[in-house]
C-alpha positions as CSV (number, residue, x, y, z in Angstrom):
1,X,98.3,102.1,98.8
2,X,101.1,101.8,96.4
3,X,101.8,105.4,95.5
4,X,103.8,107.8,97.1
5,X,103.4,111.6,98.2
6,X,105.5,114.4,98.8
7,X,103.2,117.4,99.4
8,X,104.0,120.5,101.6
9,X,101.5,123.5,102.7
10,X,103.1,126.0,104.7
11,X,101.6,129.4,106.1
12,X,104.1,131.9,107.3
13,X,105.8,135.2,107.3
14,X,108.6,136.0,104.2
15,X,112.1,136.8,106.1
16,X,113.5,138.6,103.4
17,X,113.1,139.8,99.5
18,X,112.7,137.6,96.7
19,X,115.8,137.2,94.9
20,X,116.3,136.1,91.1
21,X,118.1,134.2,88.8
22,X,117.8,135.2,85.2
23,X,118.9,132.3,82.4
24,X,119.4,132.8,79.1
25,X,116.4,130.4,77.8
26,X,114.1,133.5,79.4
27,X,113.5,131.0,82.4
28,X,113.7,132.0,86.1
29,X,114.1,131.1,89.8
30,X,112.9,133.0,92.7
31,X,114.1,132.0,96.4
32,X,113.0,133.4,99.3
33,X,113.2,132.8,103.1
34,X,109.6,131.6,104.7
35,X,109.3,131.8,108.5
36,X,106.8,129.2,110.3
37,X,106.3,129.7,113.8
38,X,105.0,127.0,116.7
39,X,103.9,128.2,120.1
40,X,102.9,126.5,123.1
41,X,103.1,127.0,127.0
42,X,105.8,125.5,128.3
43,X,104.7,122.8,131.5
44,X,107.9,123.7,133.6
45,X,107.9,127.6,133.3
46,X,104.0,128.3,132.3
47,X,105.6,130.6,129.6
48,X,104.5,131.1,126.3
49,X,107.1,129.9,123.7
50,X,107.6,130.2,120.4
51,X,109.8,128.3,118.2
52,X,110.8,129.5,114.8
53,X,111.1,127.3,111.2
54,X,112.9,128.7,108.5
55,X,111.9,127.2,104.8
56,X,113.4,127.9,101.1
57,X,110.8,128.8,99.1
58,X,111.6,128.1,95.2
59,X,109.7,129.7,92.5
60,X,109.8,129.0,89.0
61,X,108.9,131.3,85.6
62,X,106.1,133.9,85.7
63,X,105.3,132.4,89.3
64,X,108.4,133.8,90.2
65,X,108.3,137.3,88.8
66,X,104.9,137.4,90.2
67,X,106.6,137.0,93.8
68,X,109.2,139.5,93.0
69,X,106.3,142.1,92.1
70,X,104.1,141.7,95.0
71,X,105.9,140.0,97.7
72,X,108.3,141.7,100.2
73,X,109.9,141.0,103.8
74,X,107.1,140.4,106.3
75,X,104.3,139.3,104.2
76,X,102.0,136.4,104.6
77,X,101.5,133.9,102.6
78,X,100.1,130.4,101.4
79,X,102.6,128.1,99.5
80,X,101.9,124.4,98.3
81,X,104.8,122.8,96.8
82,X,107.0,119.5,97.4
83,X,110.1,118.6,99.2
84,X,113.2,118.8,96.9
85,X,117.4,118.1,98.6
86,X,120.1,119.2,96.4
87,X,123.9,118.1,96.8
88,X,126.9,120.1,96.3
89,X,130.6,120.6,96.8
90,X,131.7,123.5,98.5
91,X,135.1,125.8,98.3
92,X,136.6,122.6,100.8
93,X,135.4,119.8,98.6
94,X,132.7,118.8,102.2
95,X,129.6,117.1,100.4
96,X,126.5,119.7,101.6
97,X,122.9,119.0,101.4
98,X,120.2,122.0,101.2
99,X,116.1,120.5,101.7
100,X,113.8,123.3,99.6
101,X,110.3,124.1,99.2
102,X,109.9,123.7,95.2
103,X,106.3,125.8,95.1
104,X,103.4,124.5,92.7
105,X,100.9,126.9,94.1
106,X,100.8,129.8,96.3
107,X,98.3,132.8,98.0
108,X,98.8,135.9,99.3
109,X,97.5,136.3,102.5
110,X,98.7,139.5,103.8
111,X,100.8,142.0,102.4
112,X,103.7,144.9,104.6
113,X,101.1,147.5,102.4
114,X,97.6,145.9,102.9
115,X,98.8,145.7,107.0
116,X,99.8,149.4,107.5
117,X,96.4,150.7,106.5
118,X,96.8,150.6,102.7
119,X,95.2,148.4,100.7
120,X,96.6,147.2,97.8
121,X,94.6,146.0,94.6
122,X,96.7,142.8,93.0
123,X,95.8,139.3,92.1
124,X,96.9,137.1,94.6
125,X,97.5,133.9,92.6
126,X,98.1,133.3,88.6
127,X,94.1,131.7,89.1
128,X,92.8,134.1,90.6
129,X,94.0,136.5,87.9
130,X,92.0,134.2,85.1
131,X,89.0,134.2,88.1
132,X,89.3,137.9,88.5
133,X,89.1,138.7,84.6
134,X,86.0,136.1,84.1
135,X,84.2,137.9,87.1
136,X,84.2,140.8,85.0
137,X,82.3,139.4,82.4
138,X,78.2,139.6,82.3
139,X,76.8,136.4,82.7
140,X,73.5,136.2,80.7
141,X,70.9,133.7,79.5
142,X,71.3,133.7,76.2
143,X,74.1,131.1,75.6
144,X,71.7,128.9,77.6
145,X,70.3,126.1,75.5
146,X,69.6,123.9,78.2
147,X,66.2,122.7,78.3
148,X,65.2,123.0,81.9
């Protein structure tokens, strides 16, 4: 194989609110905190433990502002994206290094709302808006010119 791949797919918890940037093109980034968990039983103790993973999540455009609509602290959710390290000098002049999630597709899995008992009507994904409105529409026979 001579390509290369640089694919993540996380499931977790958001740790905090989506936060913004505005530029003056009319572009936008979103960034938020994504919590993954592992658990196992440890062999020495026979307890259960649970180790925490804490991602960058970056959002781009209108996949951004939808985030910032629906998405708040505690919610579940599906992100696909790839692997992206930025550099940078900081007040010091130390070289740091930051690995992010740059997202190319997420899902809402769960919201704070749709977990306390109220249910919530959005889209979940900029597809499933476009699936959502063609669901809508009557699907008949008479566009059909197929002859079987």
């Amino acid at each position: 194989m001579s390509g290369t791949l640089n694919k993540v797919m996380l499931i977790g918890h958001l740790g905090d609110e989506v936060k913004m940037h505005y530029f003056e093109g009319g572009g936008c980034v979103g960034r938020f905190p994504l919590a993954t968990n592992e658990t196992y039983v440890s062999k020495q103790t026979n307890e259960r433990v649970t180790n925490t993973e804490w991602h960058t999540i970056v959002v781009r455009n209108k996949a951004a502002e939808i985030c910032e609509k629906y998405l708040s602290k505690g919610d579940r959710i599906y992100v696909e994206g790839r692997l992206k390290t930025r550099k940078w000098q900081d007040e010091s002049g130390n070289e740091k290094y930051s690995t992010e999630i740059q997202c190319t597709d997420f899902t809402f899995l769960t919201t704070k709302k749709e977990s306390e008992g109220q249910t919530a009507s959005k889209p979940t994904t900029p597809k499933q808006i476009d699936n959502q409105q063609m669901a809508n529409e009557p699907i008949g026979e008479e566009d059909d010119d197929l002859p079987f």
